[in-house]
C-alpha positions in Angstrom: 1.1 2.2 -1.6 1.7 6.0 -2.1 -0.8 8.2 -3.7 2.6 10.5 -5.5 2.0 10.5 -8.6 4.7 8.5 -11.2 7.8 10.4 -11.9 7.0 11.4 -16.0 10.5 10.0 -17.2 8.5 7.9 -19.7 6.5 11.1 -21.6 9.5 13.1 -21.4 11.7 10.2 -23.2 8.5 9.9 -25.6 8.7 14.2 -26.1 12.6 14.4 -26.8 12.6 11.4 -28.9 9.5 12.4 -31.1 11.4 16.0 -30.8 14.8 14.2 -32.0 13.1 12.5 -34.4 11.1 15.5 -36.0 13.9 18.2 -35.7 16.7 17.0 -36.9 15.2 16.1 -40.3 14.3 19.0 -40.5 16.8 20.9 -39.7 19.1 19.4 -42.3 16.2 19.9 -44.5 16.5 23.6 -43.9 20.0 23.9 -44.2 19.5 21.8 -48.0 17.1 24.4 -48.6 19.3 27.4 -47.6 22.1 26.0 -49.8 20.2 25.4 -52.4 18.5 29.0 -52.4 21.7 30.9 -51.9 23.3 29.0 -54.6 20.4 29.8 -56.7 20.4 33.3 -55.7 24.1 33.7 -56.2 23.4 33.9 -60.0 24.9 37.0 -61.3 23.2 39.3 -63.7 26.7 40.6 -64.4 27.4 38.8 -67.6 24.1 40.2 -69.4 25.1 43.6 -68.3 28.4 43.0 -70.6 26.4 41.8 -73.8 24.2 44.6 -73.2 26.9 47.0 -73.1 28.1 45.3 -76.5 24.8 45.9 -77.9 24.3 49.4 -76.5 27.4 50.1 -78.6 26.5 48.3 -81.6 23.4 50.3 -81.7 24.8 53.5 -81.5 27.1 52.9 -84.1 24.6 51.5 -86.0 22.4 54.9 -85.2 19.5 53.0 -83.9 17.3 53.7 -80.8 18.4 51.8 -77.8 15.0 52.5 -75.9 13.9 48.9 -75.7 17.5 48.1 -74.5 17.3 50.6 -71.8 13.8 49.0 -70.5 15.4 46.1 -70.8 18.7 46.9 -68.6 15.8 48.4 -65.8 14.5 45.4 -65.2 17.7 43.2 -65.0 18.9 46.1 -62.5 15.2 45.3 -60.5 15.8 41.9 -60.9 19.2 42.3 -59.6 18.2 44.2 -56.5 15.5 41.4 -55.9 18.0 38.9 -55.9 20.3 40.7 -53.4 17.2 41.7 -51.0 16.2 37.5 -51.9 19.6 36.8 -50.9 19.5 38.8 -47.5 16.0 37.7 -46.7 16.8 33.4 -46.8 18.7 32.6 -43.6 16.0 34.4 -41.8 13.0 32.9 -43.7 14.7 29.4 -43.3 15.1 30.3 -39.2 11.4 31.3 -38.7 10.4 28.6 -41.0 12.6 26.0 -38.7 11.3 27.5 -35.7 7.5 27.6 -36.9 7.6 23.8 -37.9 9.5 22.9 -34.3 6.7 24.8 -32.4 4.1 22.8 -34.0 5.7 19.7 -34.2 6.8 20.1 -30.3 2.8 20.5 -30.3 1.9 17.7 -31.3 4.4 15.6 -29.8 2.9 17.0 -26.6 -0.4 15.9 -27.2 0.4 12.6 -29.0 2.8 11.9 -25.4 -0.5 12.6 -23.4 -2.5 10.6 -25.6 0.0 8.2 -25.6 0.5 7.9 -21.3 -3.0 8.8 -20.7 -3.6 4.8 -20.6 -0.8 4.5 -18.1 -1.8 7.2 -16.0 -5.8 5.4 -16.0 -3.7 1.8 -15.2 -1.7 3.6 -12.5 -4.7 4.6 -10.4 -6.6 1.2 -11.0 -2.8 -0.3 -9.2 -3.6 2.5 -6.0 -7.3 1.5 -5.8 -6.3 -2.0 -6.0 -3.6 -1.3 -3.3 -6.2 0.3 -0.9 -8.2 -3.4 -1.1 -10.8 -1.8 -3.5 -11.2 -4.1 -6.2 -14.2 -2.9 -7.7 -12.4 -0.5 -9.5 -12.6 -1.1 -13.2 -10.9 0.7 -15.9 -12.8 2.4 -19.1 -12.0 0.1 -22.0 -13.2 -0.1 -25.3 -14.3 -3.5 -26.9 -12.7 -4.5 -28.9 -9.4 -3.0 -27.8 -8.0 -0.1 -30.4 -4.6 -1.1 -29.5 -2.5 -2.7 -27.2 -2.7 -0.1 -24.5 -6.3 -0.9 -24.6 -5.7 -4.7 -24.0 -4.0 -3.9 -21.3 -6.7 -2.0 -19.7 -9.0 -4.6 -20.6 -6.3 -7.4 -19.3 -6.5 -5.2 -15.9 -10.3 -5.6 -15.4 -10.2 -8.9 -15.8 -7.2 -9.8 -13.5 -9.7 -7.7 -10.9 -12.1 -9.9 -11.6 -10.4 -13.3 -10.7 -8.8 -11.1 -7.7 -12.1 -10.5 -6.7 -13.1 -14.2 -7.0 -9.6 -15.5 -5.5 -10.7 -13.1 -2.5 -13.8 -14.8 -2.0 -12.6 -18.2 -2.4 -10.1 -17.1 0.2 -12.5 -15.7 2.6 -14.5 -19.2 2.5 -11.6 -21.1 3.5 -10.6 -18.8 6.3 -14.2 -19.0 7.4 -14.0 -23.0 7.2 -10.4 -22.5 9.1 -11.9 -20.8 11.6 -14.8 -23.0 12.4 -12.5 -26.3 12.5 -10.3 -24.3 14.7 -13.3 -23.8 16.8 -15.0 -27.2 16.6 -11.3 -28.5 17.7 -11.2 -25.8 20.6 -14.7 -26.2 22.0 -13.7 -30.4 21.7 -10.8 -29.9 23.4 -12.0 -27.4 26.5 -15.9 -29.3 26.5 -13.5 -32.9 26.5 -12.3 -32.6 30.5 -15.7 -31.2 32.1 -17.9 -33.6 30.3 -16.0 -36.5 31.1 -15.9 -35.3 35.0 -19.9 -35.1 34.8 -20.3 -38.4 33.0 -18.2 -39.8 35.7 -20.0 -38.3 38.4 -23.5 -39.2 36.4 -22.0 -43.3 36.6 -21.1 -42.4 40.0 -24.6 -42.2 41.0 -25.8 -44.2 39.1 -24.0 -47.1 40.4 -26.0 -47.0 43.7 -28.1 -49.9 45.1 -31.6 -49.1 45.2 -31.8 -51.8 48.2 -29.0 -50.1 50.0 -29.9 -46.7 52.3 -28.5 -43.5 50.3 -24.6 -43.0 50.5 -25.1 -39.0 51.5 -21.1 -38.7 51.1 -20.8 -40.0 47.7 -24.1 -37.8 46.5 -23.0 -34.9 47.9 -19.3 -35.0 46.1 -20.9 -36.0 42.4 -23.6 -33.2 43.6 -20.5 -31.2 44.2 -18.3 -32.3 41.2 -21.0 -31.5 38.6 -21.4 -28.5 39.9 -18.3 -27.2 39.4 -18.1 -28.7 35.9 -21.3 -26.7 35.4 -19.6 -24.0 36.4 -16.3 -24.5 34.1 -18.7 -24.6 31.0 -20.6 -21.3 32.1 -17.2 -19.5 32.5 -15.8 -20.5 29.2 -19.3 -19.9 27.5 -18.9 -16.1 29.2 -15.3 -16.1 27.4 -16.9 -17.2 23.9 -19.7 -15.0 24.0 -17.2 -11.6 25.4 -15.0 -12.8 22.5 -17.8 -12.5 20.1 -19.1 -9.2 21.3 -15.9 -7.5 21.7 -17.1 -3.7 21.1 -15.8 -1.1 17.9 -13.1 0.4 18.7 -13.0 4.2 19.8 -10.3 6.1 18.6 -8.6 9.2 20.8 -5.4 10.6 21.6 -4.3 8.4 24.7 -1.0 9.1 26.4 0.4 5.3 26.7 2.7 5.6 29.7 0.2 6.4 32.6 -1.8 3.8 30.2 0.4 0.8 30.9 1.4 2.2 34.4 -2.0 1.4 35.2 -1.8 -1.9 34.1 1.2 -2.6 35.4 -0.3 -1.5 39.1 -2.8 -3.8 38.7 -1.4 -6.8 37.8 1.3 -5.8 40.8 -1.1 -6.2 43.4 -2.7 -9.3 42.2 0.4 -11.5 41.1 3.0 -12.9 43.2 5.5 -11.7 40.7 6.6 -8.7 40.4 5.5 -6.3 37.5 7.9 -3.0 36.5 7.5 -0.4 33.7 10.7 0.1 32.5 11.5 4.0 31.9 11.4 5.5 29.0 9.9 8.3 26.6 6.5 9.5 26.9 4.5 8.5 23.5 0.8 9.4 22.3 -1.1 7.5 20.0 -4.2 7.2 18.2 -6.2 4.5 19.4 -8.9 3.0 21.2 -7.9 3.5 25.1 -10.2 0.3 26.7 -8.8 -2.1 23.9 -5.3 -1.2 24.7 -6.1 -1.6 28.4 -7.7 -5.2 27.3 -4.5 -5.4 25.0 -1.7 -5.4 27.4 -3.6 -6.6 30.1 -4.0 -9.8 28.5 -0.2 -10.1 27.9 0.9 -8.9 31.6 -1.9 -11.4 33.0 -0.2 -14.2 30.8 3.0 -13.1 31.9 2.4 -13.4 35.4 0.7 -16.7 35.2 4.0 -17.7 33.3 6.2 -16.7 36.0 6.9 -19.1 38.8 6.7 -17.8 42.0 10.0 -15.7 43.0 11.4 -15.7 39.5 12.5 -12.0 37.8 10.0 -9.4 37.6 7.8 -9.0 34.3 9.3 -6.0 32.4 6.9 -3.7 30.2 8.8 -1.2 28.1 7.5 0.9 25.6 9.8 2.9 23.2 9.4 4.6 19.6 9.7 1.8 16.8 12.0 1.9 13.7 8.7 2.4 11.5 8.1 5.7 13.1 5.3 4.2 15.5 5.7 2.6 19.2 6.9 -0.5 19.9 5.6 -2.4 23.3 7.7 -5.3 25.1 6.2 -7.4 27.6 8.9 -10.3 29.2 8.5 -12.7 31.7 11.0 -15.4 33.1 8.8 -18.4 32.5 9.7 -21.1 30.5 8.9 -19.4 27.4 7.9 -20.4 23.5 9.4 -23.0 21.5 9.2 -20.5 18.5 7.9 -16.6 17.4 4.4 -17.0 17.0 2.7 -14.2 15.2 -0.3 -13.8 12.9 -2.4 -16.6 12.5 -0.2 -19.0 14.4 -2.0 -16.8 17.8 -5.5 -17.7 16.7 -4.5 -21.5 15.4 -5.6 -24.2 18.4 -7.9 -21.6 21.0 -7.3 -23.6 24.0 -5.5 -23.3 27.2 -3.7 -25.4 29.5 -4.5 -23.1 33.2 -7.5 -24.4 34.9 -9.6 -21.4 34.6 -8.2 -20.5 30.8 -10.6 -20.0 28.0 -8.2 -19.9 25.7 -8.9 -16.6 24.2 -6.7 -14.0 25.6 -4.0 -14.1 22.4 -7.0 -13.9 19.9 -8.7 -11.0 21.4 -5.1 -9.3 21.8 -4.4 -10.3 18.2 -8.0 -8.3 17.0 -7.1 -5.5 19.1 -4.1 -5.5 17.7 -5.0 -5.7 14.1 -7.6 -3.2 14.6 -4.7 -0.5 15.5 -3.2 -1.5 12.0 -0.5 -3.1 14.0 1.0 -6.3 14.8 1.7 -8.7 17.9 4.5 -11.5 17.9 5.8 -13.5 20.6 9.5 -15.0 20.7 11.7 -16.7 22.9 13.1 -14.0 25.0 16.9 -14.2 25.3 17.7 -14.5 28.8 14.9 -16.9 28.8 11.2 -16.6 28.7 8.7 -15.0 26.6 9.3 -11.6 25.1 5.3 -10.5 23.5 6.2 -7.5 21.5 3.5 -5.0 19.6 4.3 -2.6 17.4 1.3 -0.1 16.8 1.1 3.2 14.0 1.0 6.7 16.0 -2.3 6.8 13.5 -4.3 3.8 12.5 -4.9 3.2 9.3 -7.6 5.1 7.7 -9.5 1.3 7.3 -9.6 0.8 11.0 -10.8 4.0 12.4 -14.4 3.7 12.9 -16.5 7.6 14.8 -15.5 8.1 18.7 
């Protein structure tokens, strides 16, 4: 999973619609107010200047002091030039009052949208930890939840939990998996030489006490057990290298002259040809004696495949479509009845060669897997096996252990 933060569509739809929703109330509330003001405004004093006229006139033909009239037409003429200066002054007041009450509601909108996706940004990081495999993660939750965001966070933890416990249930059975898978290889590969030494025990057993000593029939069951003794020593070396299989090393390896070794070797130990098919030079990250281990395995099984005089076994090696490198091994045997991959290669360790342990697909399988990459095998289409891996130019960061 990438670590790129979400895209924040979600607080900006929060911020325009809490802007949306605060603004244009009151904006028409300002423009109400405007109206209203300027209509109120728009009152004209011009009318009592007319009756005060009247009684100006009145007065003076009445011969009677008009200073209280005069006071009184200076302060309708300052009330009238506070009403124009009122009347100037409201369109602006009504804009800065607009713009003041925008700039703090868009403040708060802000801090309500962080408050609001804060919750979602804490549940987005659990989903990346959980990603990574790290399911002890566990989100800060408050009990009992304030809301529903909260529940949700609390509703998190405990799906970690029961992950967490669906992971171990799920370890066990691989572990019990494994071991039948064992008990039924070690059966099947212990079956053959046991019955040979049981026979060869009955053998000698058989022999008449009264009868001189048959030194042909001793030395064969002497010889026979032997060799059975033998068989179980080998494939006890092949379970016990299995087991022991070293950490991988990780380096920059150039994988051409890598598998042109390989190839080399196998060339002058098989009676079937072995070619590495041109191509472009890669380098990789990786651990350079578990790829030599790697491929070996699968040019060795190709070989032993491939009868005597059939085509040669082909190793390409070519840049993947997932940006890594992608390794073909095909033979001309007579090839798999269907792809195996995963744990199909690890189900049933035994082998049907004489000298087989059984083991060479697992330990290719771990190697692969600890490049963070993956083997298959398929029925090639010209007949035959075709045993591909695909392997990351960098291992994942799980896998890579101090060179």
């Amino acid at each position: 999973m990438s670590s790129t933060p979400p895209p924040p569509r979600f607080r900006r739809r929060l911020l325009a619609v809490m802007l949306l929703a605060g603004l244009v109330p009151l904006v028409l509330l300002g423009v109400v107010a405007q109206g209203v003001l300027e209509r109120v405004l728009s009152v004209s004093v011009a009318p009592v200047e007319a009756v005060l006229d009247e009684v100006s006139v009145n007065l003076e033909r009445q011969g009677l002091s008009r200073d209280a009239l005069d006071e009184a037409r200076l302060n309708l003429a300052q009330a009238e030039l506070t009403r124009r200066a009122l009347a100037r002054r409201v369109p602006a007041f009504i804009t800065v009052l607009v713009l003041v009450s925008g700039c703090v509601l868009a403040l708060a909108a802000v801090l309500l949208g962080r408050a609001l996706t804060r919750p979602v940004t804490t549940l987005t990081e659990g989903m990346w930890a959980y990603a990574r495999g790290d399911l002890s993660v566990r989100l800060p939750t408050v009990d009992p939840p304030r809301d529903e965001l909260q529940f949700l966070l609390g509703q998190f933890n405990r799906m970690g939990q029961e992950l967490v416990a669906q992971r171990e249930r799920a370890k066990s059975a691989e572990q019990i998996a494994a071991w039948q898978d064992v008990a039924r290889a070690l059966a099947h590969e212990l079956k053959n030489p046991l019955t040979a030494m049981k026979l060869s025990l009955a053998r000698l057993s058989r022999s008449d006490p009264a009868s001189p000593a048959d030194a042909t029939r001793i030395s064969e069951s002497v010889a026979l057990l032997q060799e059975e003794v033998e068989l179980l020593m080998r494939m006890t070396q092949s379970f016990s290298t299995f087991a022991r299989l070293p950490a991988p090393h990780f380096q920059d390896v150039p994988l051409r002259p890598l598998l042109s070794e390989v190839c080399a070797l196998y060339a002058r130990t098989s009676a079937v040809p072995v070619e590495l098919v041109p191509g472009p030079e890669v380098s990789l990250r990786a651990d350079p004696d578990g790829l030599r281990r790697l491929f070996g395995n699968l040019v060795k099984n190709a070989t032993e495949a491939s009868s005597e005089g059939a085509s040669p076994v082909r190793v390409s090696a070519e840049p993947s479509s997932t940006g890594g490198v992608r390794v073909t091994v095909a033979d001309g045997g007579s090839g798999v009845p269907g792809v195996l991959e995963g744990a199909a290669l690890t189900r049933g360790l035994f082998s049907t060669k004489p000298e087989g342990s059984g083991l060479g697909l697992p330990i290719s399988q771990k190697i692969t897997h600890e490049h963070g990459g993956q083997l298959r095998l398929e029925p090639a289409p010209g007949g035959g096996t075709l045993a591909s891996v695909e392997l990351p130019l960098v291992p994942p960061p799980a896998q890579v252990s101090p060179a």
